[in-house]
mmCIF file of the C-alpha atoms, coordinates in Angstrom:
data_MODEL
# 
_entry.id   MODEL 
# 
loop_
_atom_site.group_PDB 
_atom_site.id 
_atom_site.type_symbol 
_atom_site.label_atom_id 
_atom_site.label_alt_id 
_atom_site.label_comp_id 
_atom_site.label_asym_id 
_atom_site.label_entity_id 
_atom_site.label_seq_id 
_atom_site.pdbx_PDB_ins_code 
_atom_site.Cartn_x 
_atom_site.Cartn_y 
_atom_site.Cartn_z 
_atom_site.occupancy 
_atom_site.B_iso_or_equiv 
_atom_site.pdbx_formal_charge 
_atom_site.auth_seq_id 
_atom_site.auth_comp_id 
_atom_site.auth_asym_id 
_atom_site.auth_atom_id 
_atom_site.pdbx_PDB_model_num 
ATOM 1   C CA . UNK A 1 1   ? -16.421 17.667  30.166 1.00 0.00 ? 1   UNK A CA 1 
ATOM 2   C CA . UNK A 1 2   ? -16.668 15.224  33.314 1.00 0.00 ? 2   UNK A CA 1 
ATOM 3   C CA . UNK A 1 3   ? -16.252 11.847  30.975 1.00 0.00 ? 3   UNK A CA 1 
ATOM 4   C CA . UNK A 1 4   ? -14.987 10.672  27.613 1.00 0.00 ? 4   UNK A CA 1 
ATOM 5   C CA . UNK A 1 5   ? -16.520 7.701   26.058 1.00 0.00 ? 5   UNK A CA 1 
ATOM 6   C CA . UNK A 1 6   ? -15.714 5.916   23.191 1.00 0.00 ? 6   UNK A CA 1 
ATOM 7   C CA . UNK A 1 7   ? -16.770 3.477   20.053 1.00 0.00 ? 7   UNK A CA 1 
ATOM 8   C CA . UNK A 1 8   ? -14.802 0.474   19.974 1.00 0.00 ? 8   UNK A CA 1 
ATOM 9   C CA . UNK A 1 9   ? -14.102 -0.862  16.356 1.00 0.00 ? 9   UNK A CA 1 
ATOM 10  C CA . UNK A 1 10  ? -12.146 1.911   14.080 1.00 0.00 ? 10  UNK A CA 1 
ATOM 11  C CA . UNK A 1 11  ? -12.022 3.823   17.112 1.00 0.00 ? 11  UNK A CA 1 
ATOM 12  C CA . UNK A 1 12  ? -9.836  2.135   19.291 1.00 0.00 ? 12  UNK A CA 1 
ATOM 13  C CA . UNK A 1 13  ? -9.481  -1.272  17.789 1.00 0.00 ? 13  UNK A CA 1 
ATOM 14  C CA . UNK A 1 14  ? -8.100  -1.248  13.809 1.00 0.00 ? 14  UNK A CA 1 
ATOM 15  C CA . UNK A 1 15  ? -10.346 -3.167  12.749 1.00 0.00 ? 15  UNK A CA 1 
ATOM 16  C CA . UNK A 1 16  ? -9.253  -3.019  9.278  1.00 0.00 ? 16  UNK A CA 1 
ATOM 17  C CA . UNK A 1 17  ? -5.811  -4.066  10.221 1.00 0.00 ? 17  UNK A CA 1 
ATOM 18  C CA . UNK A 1 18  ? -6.728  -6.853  12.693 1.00 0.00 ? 18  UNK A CA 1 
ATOM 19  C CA . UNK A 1 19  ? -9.423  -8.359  9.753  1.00 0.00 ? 19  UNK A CA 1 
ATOM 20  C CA . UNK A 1 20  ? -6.806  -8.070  7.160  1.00 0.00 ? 20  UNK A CA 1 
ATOM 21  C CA . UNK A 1 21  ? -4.118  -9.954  9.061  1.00 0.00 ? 21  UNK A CA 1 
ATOM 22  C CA . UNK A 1 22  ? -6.135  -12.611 10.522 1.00 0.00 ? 22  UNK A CA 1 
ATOM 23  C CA . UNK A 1 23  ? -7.635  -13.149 6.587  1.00 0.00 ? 23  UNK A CA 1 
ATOM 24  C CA . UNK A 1 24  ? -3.985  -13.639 5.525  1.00 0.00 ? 24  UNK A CA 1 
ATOM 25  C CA . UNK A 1 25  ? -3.448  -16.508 8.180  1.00 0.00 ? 25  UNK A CA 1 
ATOM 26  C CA . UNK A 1 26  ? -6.849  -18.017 7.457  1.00 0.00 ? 26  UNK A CA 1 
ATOM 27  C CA . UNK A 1 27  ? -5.825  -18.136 3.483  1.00 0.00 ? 27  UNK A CA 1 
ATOM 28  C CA . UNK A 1 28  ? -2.410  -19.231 3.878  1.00 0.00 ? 28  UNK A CA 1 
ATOM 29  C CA . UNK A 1 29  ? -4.360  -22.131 6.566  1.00 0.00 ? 29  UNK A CA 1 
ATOM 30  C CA . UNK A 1 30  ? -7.211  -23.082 3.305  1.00 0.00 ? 30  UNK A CA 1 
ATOM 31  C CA . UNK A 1 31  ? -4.289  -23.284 1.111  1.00 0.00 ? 31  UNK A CA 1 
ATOM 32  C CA . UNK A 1 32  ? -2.359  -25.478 3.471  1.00 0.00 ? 32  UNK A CA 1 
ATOM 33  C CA . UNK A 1 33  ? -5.667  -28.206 3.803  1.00 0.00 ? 33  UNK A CA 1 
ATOM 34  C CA . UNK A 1 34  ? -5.214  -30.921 0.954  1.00 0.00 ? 34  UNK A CA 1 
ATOM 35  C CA . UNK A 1 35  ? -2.653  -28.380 -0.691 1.00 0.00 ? 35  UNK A CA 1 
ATOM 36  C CA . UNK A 1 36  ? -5.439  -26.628 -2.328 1.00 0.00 ? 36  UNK A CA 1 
ATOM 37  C CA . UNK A 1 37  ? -5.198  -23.626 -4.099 1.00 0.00 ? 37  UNK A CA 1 
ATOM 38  C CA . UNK A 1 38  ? -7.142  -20.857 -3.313 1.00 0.00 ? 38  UNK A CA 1 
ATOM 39  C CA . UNK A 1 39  ? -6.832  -17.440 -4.867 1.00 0.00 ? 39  UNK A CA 1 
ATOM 40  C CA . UNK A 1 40  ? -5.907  -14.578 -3.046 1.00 0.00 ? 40  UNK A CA 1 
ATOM 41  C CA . UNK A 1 41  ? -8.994  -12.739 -4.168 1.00 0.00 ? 41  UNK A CA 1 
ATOM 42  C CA . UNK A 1 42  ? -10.382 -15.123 -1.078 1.00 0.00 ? 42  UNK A CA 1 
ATOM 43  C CA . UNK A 1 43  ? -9.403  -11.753 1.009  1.00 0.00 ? 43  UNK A CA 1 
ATOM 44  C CA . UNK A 1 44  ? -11.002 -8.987  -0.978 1.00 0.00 ? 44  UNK A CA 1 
ATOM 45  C CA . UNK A 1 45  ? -14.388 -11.441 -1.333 1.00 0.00 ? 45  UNK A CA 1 
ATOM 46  C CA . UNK A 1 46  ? -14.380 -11.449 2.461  1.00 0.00 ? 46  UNK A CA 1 
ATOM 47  C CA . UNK A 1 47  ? -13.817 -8.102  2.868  1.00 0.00 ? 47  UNK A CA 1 
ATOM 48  C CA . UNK A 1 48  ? -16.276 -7.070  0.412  1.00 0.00 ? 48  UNK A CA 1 
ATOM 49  C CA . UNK A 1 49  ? -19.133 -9.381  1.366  1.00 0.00 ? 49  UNK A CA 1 
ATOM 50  C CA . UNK A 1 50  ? -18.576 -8.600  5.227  1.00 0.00 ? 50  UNK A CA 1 
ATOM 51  C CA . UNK A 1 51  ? -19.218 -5.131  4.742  1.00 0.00 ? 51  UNK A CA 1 
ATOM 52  C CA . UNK A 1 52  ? -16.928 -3.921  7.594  1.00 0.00 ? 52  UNK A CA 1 
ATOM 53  C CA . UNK A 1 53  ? -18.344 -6.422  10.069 1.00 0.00 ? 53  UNK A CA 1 
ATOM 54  C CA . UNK A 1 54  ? -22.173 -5.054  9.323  1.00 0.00 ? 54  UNK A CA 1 
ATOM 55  C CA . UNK A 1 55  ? -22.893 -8.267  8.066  1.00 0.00 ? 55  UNK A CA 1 
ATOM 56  C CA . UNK A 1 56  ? -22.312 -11.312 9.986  1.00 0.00 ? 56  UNK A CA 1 
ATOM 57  C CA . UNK A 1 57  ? -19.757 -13.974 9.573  1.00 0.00 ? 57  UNK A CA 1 
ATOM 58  C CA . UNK A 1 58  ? -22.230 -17.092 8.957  1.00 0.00 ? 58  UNK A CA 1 
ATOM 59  C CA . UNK A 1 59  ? -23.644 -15.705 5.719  1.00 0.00 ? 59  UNK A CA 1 
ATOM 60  C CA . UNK A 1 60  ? -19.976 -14.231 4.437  1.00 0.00 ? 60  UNK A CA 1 
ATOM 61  C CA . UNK A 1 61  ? -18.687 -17.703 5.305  1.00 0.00 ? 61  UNK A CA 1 
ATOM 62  C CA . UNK A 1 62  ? -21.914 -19.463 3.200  1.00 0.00 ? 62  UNK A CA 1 
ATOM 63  C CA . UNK A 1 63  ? -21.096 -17.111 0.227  1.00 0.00 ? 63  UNK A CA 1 
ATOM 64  C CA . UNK A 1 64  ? -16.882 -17.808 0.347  1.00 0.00 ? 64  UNK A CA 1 
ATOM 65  C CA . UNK A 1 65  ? -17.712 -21.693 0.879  1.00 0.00 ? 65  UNK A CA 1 
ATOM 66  C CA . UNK A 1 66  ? -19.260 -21.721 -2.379 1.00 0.00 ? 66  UNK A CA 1 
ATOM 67  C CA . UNK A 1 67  ? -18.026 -19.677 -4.938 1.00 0.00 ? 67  UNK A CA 1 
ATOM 68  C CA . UNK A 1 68  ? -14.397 -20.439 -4.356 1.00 0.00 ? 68  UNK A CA 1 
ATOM 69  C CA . UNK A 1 69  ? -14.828 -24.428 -3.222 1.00 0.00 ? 69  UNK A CA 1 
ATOM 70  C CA . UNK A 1 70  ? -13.544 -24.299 0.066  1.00 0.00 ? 70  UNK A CA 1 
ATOM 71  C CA . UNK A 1 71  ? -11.889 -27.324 1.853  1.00 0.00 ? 71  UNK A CA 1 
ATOM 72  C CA . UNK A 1 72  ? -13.966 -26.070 5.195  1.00 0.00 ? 72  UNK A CA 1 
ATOM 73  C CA . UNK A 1 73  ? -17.951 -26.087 5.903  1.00 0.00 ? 73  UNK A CA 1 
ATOM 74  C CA . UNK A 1 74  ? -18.910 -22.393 6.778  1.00 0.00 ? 74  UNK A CA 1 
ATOM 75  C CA . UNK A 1 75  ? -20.046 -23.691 9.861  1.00 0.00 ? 75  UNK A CA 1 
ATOM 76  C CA . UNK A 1 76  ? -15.817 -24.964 10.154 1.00 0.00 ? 76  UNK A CA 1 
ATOM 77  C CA . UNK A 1 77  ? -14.815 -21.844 8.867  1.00 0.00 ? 77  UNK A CA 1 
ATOM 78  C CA . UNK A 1 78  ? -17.021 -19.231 10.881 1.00 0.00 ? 78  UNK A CA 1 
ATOM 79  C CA . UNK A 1 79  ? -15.497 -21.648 14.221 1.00 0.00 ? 79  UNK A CA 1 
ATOM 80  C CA . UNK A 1 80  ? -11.831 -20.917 12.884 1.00 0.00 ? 80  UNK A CA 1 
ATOM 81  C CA . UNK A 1 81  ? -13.108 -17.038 12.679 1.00 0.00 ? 81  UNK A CA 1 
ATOM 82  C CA . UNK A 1 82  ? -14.519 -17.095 16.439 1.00 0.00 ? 82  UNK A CA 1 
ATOM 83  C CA . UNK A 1 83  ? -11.381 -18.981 17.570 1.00 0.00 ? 83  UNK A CA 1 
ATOM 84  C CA . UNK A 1 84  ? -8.845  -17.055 16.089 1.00 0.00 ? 84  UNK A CA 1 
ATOM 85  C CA . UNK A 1 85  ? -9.484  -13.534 15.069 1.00 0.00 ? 85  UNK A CA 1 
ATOM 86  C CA . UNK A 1 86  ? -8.767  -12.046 18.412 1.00 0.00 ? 86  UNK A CA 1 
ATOM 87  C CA . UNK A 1 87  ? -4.887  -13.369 18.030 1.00 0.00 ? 87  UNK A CA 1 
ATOM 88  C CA . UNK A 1 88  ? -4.763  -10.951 15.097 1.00 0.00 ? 88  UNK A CA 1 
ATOM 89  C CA . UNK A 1 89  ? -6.421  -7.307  16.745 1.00 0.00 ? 89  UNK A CA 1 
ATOM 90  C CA . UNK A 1 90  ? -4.501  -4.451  16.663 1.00 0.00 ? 90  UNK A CA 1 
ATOM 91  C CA . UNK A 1 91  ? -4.797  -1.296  18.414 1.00 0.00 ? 91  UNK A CA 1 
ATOM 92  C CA . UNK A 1 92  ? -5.055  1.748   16.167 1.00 0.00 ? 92  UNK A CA 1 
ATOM 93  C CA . UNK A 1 93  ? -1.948  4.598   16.637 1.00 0.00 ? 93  UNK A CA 1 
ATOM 94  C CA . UNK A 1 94  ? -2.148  6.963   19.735 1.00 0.00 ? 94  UNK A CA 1 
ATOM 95  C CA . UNK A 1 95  ? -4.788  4.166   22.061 1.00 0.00 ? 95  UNK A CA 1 
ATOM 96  C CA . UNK A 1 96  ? -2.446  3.644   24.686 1.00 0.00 ? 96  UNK A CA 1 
ATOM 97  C CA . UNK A 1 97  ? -1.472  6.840   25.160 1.00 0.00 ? 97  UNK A CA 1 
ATOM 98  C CA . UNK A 1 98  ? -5.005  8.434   24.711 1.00 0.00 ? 98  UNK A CA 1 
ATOM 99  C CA . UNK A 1 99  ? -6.112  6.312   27.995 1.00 0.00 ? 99  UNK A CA 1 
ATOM 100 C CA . UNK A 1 100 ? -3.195  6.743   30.022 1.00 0.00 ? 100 UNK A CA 1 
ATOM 101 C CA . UNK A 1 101 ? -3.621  10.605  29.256 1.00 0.00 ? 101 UNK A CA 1 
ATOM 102 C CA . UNK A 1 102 ? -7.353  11.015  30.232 1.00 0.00 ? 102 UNK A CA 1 
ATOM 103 C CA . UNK A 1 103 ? -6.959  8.776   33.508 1.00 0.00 ? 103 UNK A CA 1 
ATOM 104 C CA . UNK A 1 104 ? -4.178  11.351  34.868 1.00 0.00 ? 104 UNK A CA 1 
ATOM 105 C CA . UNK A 1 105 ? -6.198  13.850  33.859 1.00 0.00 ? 105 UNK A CA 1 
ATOM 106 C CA . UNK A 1 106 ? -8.762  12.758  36.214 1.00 0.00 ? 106 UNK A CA 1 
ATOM 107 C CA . UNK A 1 107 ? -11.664 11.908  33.644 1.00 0.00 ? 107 UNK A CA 1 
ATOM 108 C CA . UNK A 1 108 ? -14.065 9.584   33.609 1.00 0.00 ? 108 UNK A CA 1 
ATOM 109 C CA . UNK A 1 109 ? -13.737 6.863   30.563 1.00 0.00 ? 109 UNK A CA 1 
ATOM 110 C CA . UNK A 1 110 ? -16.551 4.895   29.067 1.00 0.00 ? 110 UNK A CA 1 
ATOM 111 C CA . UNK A 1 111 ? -17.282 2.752   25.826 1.00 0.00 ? 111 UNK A CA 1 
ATOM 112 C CA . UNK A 1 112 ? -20.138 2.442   23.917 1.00 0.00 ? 112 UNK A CA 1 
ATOM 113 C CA . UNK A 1 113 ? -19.764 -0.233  21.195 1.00 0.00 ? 113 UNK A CA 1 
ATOM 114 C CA . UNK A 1 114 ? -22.387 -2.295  18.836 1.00 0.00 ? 114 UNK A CA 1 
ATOM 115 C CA . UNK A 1 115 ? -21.643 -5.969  18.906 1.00 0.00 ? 115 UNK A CA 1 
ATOM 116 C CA . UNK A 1 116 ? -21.584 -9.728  20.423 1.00 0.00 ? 116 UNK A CA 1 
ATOM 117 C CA . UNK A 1 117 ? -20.429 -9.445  23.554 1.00 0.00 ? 117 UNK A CA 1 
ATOM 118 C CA . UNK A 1 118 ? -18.351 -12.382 23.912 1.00 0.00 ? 118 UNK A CA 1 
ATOM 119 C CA . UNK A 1 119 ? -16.267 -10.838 20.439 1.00 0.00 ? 119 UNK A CA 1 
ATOM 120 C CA . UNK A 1 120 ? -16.170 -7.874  22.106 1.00 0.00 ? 120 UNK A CA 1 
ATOM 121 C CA . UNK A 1 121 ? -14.786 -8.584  25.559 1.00 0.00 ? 121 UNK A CA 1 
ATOM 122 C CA . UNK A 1 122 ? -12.354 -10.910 23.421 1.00 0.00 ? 122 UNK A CA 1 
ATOM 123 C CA . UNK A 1 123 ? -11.514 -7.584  21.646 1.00 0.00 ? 123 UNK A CA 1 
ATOM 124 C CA . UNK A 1 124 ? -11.286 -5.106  24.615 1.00 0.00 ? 124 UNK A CA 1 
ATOM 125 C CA . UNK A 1 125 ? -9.208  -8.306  26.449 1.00 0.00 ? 125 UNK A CA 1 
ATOM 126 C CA . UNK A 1 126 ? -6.603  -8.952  24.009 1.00 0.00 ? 126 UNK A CA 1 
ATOM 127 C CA . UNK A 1 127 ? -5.925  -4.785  23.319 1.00 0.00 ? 127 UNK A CA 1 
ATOM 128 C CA . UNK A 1 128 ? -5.062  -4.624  27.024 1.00 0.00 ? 128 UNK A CA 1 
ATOM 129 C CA . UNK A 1 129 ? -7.802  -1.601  27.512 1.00 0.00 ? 129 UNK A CA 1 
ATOM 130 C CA . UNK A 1 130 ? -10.461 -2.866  30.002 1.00 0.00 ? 130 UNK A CA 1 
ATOM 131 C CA . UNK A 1 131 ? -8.304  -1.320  33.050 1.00 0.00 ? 131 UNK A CA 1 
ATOM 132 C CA . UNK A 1 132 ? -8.937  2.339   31.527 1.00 0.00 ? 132 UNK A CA 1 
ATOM 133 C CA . UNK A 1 133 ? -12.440 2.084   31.288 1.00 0.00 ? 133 UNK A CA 1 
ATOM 134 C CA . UNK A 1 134 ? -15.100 2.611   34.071 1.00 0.00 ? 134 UNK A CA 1 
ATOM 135 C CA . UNK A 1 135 ? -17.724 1.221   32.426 1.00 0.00 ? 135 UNK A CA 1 
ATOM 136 C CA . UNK A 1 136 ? -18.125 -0.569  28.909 1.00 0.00 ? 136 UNK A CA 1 
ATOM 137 C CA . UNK A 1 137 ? -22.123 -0.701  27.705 1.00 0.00 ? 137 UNK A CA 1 
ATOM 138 C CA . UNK A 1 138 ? -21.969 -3.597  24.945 1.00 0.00 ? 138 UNK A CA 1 
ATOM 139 C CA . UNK A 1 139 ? -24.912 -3.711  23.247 1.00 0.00 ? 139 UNK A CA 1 
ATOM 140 C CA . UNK A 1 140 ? -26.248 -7.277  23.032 1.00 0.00 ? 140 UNK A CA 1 
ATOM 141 C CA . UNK A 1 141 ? -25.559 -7.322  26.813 1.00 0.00 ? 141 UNK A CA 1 
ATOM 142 C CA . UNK A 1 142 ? -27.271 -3.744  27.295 1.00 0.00 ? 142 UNK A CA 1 
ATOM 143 C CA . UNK A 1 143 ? -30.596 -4.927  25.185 1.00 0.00 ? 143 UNK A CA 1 
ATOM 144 C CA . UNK A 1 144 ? -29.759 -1.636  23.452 1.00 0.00 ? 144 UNK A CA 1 
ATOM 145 C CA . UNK A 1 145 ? -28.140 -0.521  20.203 1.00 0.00 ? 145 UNK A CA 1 
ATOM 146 C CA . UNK A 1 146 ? -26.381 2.698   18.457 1.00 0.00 ? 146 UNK A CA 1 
ATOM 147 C CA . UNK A 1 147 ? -27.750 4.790   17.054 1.00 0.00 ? 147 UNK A CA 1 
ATOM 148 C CA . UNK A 1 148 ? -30.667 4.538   19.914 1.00 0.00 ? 148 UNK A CA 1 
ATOM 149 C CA . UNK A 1 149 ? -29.921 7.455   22.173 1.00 0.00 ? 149 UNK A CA 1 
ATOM 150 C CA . UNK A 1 150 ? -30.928 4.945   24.917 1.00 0.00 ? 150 UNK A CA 1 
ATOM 151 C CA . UNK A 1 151 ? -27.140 3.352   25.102 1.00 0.00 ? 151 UNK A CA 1 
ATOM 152 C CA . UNK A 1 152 ? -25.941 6.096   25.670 1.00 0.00 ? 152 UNK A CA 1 
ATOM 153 C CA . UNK A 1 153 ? -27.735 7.330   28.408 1.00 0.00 ? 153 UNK A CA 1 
ATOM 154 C CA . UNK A 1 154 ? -27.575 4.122   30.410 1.00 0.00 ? 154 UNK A CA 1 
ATOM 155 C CA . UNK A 1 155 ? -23.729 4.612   29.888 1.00 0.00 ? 155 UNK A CA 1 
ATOM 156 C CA . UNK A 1 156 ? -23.962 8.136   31.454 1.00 0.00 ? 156 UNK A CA 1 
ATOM 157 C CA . UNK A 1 157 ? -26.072 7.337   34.165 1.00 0.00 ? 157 UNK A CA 1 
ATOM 158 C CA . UNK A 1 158 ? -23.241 4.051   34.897 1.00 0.00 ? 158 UNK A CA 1 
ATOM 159 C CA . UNK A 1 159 ? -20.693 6.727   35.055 1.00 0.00 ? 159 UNK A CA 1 
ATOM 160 C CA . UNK A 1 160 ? -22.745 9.096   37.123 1.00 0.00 ? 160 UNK A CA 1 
ATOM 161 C CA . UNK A 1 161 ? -22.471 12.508  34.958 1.00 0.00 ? 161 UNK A CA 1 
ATOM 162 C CA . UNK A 1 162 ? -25.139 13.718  32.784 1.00 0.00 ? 162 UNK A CA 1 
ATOM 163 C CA . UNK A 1 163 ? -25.088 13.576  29.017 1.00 0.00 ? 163 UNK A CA 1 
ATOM 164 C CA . UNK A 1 164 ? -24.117 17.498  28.760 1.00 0.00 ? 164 UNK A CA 1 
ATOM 165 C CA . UNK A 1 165 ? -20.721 16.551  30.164 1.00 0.00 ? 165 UNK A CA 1 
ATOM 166 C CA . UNK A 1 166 ? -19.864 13.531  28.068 1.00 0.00 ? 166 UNK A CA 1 
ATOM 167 C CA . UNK A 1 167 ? -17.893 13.672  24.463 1.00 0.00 ? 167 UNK A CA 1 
ATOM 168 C CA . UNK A 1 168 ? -18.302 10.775  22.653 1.00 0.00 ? 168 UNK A CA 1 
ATOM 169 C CA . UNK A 1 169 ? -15.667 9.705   19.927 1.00 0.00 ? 169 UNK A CA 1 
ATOM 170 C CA . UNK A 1 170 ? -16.386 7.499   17.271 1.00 0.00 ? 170 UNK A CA 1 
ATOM 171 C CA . UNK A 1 171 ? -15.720 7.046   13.715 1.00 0.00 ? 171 UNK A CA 1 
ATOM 172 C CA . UNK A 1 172 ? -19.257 5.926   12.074 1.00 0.00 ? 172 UNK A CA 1 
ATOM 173 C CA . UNK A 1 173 ? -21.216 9.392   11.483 1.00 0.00 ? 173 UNK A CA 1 
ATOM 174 C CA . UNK A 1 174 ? -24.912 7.803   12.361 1.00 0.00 ? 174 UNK A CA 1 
ATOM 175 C CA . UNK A 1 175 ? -24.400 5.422   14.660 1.00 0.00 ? 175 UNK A CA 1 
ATOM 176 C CA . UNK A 1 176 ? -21.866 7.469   16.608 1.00 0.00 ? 176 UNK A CA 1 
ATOM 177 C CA . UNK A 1 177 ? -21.397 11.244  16.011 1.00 0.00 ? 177 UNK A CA 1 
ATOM 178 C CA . UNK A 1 178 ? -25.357 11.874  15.348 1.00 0.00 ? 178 UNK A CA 1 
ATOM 179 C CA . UNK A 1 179 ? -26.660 9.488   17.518 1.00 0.00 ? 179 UNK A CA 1 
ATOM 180 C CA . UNK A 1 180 ? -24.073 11.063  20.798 1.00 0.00 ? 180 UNK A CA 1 
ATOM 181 C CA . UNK A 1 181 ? -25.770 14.535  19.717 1.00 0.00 ? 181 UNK A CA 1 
ATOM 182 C CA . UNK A 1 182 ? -28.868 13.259  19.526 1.00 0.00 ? 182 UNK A CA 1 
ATOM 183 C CA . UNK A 1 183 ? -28.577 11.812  23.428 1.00 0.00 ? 183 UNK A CA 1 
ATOM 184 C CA . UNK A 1 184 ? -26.891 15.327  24.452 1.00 0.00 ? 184 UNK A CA 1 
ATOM 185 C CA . UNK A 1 185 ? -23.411 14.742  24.218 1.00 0.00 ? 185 UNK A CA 1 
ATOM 186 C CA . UNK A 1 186 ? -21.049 16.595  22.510 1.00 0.00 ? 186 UNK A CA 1 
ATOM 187 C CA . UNK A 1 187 ? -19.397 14.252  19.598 1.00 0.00 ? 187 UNK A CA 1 
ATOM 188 C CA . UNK A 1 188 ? -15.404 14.217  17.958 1.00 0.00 ? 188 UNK A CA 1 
ATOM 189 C CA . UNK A 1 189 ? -15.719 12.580  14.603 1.00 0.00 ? 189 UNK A CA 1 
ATOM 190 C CA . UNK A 1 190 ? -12.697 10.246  13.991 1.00 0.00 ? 190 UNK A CA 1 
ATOM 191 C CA . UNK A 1 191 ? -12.581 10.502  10.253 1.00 0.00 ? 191 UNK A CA 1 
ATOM 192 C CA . UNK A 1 192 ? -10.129 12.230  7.572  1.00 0.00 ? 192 UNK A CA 1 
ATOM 193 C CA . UNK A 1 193 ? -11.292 15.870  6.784  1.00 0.00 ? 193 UNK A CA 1 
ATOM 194 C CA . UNK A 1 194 ? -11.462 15.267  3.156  1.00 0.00 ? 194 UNK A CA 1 
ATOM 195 C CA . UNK A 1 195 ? -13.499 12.813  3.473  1.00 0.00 ? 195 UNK A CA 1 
ATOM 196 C CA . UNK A 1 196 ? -16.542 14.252  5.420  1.00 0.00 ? 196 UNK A CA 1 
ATOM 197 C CA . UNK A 1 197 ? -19.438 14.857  3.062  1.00 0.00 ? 197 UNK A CA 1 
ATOM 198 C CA . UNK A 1 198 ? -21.280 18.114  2.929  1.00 0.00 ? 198 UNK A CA 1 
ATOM 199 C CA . UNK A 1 199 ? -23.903 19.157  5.485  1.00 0.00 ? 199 UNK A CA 1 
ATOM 200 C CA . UNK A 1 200 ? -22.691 16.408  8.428  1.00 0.00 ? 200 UNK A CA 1 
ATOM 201 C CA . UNK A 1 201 ? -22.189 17.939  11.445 1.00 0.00 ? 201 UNK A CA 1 
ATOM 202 C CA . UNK A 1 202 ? -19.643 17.589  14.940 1.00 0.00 ? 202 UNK A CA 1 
ATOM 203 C CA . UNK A 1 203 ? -19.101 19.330  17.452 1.00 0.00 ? 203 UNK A CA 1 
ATOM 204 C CA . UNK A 1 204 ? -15.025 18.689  16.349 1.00 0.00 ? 204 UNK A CA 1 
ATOM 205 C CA . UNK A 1 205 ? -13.373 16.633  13.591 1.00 0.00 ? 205 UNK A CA 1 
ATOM 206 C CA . UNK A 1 206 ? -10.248 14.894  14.195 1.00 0.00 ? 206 UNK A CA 1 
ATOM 207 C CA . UNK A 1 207 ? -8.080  12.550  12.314 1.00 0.00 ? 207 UNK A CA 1 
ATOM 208 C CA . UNK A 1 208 ? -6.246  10.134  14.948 1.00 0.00 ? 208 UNK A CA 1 
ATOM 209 C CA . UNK A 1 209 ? -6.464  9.619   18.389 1.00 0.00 ? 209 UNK A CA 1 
ATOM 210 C CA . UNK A 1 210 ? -3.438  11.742  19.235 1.00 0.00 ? 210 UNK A CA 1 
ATOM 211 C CA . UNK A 1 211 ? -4.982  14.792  17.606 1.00 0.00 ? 211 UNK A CA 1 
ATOM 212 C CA . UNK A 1 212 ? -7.401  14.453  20.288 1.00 0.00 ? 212 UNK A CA 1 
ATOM 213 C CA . UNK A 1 213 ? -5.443  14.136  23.094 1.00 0.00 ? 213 UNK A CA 1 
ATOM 214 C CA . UNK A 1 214 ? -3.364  17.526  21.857 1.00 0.00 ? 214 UNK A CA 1 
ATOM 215 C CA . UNK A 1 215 ? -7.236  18.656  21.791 1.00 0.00 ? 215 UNK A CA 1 
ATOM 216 C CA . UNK A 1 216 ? -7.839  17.845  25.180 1.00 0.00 ? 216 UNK A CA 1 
ATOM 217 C CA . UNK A 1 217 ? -4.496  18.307  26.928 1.00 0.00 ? 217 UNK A CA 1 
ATOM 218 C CA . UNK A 1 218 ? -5.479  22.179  25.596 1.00 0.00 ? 218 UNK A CA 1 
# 
């Protein structure tokens, strides 16, 4: 393998951490605003209706506005979203380390990530990860989504290597371990063992970043 490339949210970026912190800051703010009081279900709502970021913001916001009688418009509330979530992301365990490892090691480094791309240059800015990356294919920039093998091809041909000699890691089964195979890479499945239904298929399972790099460094 020439080059490593990688998913961006639950991959590198805890999501689920950086969404849960930045919720508590914008309930404790709602409750704060006329001293309302606002249940903490507010979080689990958000969480549910957001559907680990698969559906966007605006319509989460136009949902939460109403059923719990918000102080802010969801247009005010989406803004508060786009202004502060990125003081809240978190790396997941083993990032730094990962990087550091596969740039001594003399590989190439790529990401391949579904999203905005102003949220997720915010994202890949605030971790402190764009200086280990050669190239980063975002897909609204790219004209290009996963699980279209076409992303990542462009991202192989930006990093000059073929697909053969690329292992993608990512931690969403279709959009990222089928859809890498699918292109001709080989694919690491970030995901716990006992959770991996019958019949999907890697080319290796692991369950953290530094399992990987022990993978690798063998």
């Amino acid at each position: 393998m020439k080059a490593i490339l990688f998913d961006l949210d639950r991959t590198l970026h805890d999501r689920d951490a950086s969404v849960l912190q930045f919720l508590k800051a914008q309930h404790q703010k709602l409750n704060n605003l006329h001293h309302t009081v606002i249940p903490s279900t507010y979080i689990d709502r958000f969480i549910e209706l957001e559907c680990k970021g698969y559906v966007w913001k605006d319509k989460v916001y136009a949902s939460l506005a109403e059923e719990f009688s918000l102080p802010l418009s969801p247009k005010e509330l989406l803004e508060d979203y786009l202004t502060d979530f990125h003081q809240h992301c978190l790396k997941m365990d083993g990032t730094s380390g990962l990087l550091h490892f596969l740039k001594s090691a003399g590989y190439k480094v790529g990401m391949v990530t579904n999203g905005m791309t102003d949220v997720q240059n915010n994202t890949i800015n605030v971790l402190g990860i764009r200086s280990y990356f050669d190239k980063i294919v975002i897909s609204e920039e790219a004209g290009l989504k996963k699980p279209d093998p076409a992303i990542f091809h462009l991202a192989a041909r930006l990093l000059n290597v073929a697909p053969s000699d690329c292992l993608y890691v990512g931690d969403h089964y279709e959009n990222d371990v089928a859809a890498a195979r699918k292109a001709g890479m080989k694919a690491a499945w970030l995901t716990e063992p006992d959770s991996m239904p019958a019949g999907l298929a890697a080319d290796f399972v692991v369950s953290s970043l530094a399992e990987l790099q022990d993978y690798l460094s063998k």
